[in-house]
N, C-alpha and C positions, 0 to 999 in steps of 0.2 A: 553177650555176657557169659553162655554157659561155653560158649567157643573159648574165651579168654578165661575159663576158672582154672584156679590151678588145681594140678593132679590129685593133690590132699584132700580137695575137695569131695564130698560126700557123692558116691554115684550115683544112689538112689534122689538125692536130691538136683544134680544133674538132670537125671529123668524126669522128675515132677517138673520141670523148671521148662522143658520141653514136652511135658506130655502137651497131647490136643484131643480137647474135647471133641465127640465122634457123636454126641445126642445132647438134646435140652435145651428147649427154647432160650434162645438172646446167646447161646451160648457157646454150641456147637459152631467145631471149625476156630475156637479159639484156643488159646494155647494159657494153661495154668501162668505161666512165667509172668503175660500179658496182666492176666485178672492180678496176680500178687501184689505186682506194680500198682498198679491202678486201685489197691486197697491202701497199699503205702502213701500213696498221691493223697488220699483222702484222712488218711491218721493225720498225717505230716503238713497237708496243707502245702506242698511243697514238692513236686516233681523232683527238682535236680536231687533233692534231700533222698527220699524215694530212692531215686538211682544207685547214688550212694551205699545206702544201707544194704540194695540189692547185691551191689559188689561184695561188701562185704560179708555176707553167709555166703557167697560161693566162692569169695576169695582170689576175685579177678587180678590179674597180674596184667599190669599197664592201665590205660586210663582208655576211659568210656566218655567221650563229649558228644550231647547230640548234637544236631548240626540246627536246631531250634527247639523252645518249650511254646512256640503259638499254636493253639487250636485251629487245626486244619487238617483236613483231609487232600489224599490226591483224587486227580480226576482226569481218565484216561478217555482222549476223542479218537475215536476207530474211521476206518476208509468210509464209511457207510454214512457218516455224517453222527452216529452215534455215540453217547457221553457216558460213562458209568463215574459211579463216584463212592471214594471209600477202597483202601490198598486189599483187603479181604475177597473184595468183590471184582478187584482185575485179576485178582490170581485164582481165582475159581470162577471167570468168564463161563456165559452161556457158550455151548456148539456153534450156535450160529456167530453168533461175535468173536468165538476164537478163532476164524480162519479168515479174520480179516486182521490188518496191521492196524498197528498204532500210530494213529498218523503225529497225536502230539502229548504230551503228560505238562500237566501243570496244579498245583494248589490251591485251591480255596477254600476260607479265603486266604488270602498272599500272607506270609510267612517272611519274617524276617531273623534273619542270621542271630544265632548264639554269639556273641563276644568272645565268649571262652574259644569255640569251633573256631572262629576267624582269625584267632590270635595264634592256634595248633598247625593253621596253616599255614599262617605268616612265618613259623618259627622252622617248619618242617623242613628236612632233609629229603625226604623222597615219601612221595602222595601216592598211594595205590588203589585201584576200582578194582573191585570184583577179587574173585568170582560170587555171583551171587544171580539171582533173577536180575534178567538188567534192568527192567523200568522200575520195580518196588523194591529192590536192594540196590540198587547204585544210581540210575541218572535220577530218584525221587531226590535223591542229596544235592543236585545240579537247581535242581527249578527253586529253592529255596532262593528267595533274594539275599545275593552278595555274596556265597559261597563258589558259584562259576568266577565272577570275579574276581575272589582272593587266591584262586588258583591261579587264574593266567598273572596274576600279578606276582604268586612267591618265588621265591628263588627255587626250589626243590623240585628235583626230577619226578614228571610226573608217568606212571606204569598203569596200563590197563589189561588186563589175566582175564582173556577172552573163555566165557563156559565151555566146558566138556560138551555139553548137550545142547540142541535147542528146546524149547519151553512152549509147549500149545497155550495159545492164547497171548504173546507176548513175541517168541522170538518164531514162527513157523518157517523151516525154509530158508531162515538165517546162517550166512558163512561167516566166517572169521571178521572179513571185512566189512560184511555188514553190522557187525555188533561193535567194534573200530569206530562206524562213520555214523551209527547213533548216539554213543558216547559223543562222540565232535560235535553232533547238532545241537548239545546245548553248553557242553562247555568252549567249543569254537575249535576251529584249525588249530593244527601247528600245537595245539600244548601240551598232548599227549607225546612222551619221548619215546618209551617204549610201550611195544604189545608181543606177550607171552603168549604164546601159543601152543598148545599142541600137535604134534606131528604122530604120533602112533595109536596104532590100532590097536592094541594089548588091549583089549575093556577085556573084564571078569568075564566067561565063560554064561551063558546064559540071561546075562543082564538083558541086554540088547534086545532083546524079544521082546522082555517086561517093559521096557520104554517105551515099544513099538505099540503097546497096546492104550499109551497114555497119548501118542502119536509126537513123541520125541526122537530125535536121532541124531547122533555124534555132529559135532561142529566143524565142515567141514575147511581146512588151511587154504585160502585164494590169494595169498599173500606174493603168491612168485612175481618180480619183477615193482613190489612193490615198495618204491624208497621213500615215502611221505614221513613213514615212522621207522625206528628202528626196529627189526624184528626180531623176537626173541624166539626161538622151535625149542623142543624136545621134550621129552616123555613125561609126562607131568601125571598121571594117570597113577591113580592106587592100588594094589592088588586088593586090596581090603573089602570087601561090600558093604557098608552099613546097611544092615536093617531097619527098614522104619516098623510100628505098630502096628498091628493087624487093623486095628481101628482108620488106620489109614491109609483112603485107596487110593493116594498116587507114589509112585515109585520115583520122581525125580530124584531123592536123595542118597540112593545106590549108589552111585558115582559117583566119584570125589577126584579131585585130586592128590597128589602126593605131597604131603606138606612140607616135609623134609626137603625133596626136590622142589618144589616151588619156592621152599625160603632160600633157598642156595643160591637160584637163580638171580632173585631179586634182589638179596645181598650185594653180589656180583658186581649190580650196575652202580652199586655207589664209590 
C-alpha cells in the first residue's frame, strides 16, 4: 500500500504505516501498518472494507486485491525434515534452520482464491512476480488454491524480476536460476515468459559489506545458454540507498532496484 500511495500522500504518515516495532511483548517485529489494519478489521467487521479505507488515507493509485480473506497462515518444511509456521517467523528463521533450504511452502489451513484476485487475473494483460522475498512475498501467492491455476490459464504474459540479493534463511546461495525454477515448482513449467535480471555490478559503494554481515550477497546471472524463458539483462540497480530504522537490524532493504528502469523494461514486453 505505502509502495502504491501517491506522492500527495503525507510522508510522515508513510512512515508510521511502515514503521516496526523494535520492543513489547506480542508486538515486536510488527509493523504499525499491520496493527491499523487489523484495528480496522475489527471496527468494520469486515477485512476487504479495512483495506479500502487503508487505501484511502494514503491515497493508493491502482487497486490492491488480495489473493484471499481466509484465515490461514504459511508453513515452511526445511531440508532437515523441520516445519515452522506463521510468515514472521520464516523471515526471522533461527541460525540453524537458516542455512538449510526450503524444501516446500504451503498454508494451513488451505485457503481458497479471492473472486475478485481470480477475476484480475483473468482479465490481465501481463502478471508480474517479484521483486520481493521469494517464499513470503511471492510464491506464498502461488500455494493459495486456484490462483497457480488461473495463471497458466490467462491469456497475459507472465514476468518474473529475479532479487538483487539473496535472503539468509530463504534464498542462501541462490543464482538467478535457481529463484526462476522455484517460482516454476509451484506455478509449473512453461508459464513464466520472461525473467528480468540483473547483469551489473554498480551496487552503492559500501553496501555490500552491510549485507555481508546479514550473510546476503548479489544474485548471481546463470542464465547463458539458457532458452526455456526469455531473458531479460540490464542494469536494474538504484543509486539510491534506502535507509531503514536504526531500530532495525537487518539491512536487506538498502538495495533496491531502479524503478524507472525496471518499468521501462517491463513495458517493453507488451
Amino acid at each position: 500500500m505505502v509502495g502504491l500511495a501517491s506522492n500527495d500522500s503525507d510522508k510522515l504518515l508513510r512512515k508510521l504505516f511502515t514503521y516496526r516495532y523494535s520492543a513489547g511483548v506480542g508486538i515486536s517485529g510488527m509493523t504499525f501498518g499491520n496493527l491499523f489494519m487489523a484495528a480496522l478489521t475489527d471496527i468494520y467487521q469486515d477485512q476487504e472494507k479495512a483495506i479500502d479505507k487503508t487505501c484511502e488515507i494514503l491515497h493508493v493509485q491502482g487497486k490492491i486485491i488480495p489473493v484471499s480473506f481466509d484465515k490461514t497462515n504459511l508453513v515452511a518444511t526445511y531440508e532437515n525434515g523441520e516445519e515452522v509456521l506463521g510468515e514472521h517467523q520464516i523471515d526471522e528463521v533461527s541460525e540453524k534452520l537458516g542455512n538449510q533450504k526450503i524444501t516446500d511452502l504451503k498454508v494451513f489451513p488451505k485457503a481458497k482464491a479471492n473472486p475478485k484476485a481470480l477475476n484480475a487475473i483473468k482479465e490481465a494483460d501481463l502478471i508480474v512476480f517479484g521483486p520481493g522475498d521469494l517464499f513470503t512475498s511471492v510464491i506464498c501467492n502461488l500455494v493459495v488454491d486456484g490462483i497457480a491455476e488461473a495463471i497458466k490459464n490467462s491469456k497475459a504474459k507472465v514476468v518474473y524480476v529475479v532479487n538483487l540479493m539473496t535472503r539468509f534463511g530463504q534464498t542462501n546461495n541462490f543464482s538467478a536460476k535457481d529463484h526462476l525454477e522455484a517460482v516454476e515448482k509451484y506455478l509449473g513449467k512453461g508459464v513464466v515468459d520472461y525473467c528480468l535480471v540483473n547483469n551489473s555490478n554498480e551496487f552503492p559503494k559500501g553496501v555490500l559489506e552491510r549485507y555481508k554481515e546479514e550473510k546476503a550477497f548479489p544474485v548471481k546471472d546463470d542464465f547463458n545458454g539458457y532458452d526455456k524463458v526469455k531473458i531479460v539483462r540490464g542494469n536494474f540497480i538504484s543509486a539510491q540507498v534506502y535507509e531503514k530504522p536504526k531500530s532495525d537490524r537487518l539491512f536487506r532493504s538498502l538495495i533496491r532496484h531502479n524503478s524507472d528502469k525496471l518499468a521501462k523494461a517491463i513495458f517493453s514486453l507488451l
